[in-house]
TORRO-47682 format. One record per residue (C-alpha): x, y, z; residue number from 1. Coordinates in Angstrom, 3 decimals, always signed. Each point is the difference from the previous one (the first is absolute). Layout:
BEGIN
<node <X, Y, Z>, NUM>
...
//
This chain:
BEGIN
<node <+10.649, +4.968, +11.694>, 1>
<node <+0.740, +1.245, -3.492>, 2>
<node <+0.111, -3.239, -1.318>, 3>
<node <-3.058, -1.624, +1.466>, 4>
<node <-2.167, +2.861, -0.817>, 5>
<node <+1.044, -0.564, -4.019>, 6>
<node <-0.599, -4.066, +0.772>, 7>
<node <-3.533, +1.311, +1.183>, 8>
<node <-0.547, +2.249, -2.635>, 9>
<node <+1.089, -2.522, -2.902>, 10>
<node <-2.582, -3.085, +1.874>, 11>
<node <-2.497, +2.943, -0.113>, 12>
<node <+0.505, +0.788, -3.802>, 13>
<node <+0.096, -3.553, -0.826>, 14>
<node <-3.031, -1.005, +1.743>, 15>
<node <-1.678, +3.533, -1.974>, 16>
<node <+1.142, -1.176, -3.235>, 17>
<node <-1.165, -3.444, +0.504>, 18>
<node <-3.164, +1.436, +1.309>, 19>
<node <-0.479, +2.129, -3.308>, 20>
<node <+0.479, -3.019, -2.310>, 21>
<node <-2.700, -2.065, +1.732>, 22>
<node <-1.914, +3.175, -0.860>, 23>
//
């Protein structure tokens, strides 16, 4: 469970930071 919550939270900050760019 560990493990996929930290895949989840890494897509998650990924997708933010990409988000904050096209900003």
């Amino acid at each position: 469970l560990a493990l996929e919550k930290e895949e989840l939270v890494q897509e998650l900050a990924s997708k933010s930071s990409h988000a904050s760019h096209l900003k």
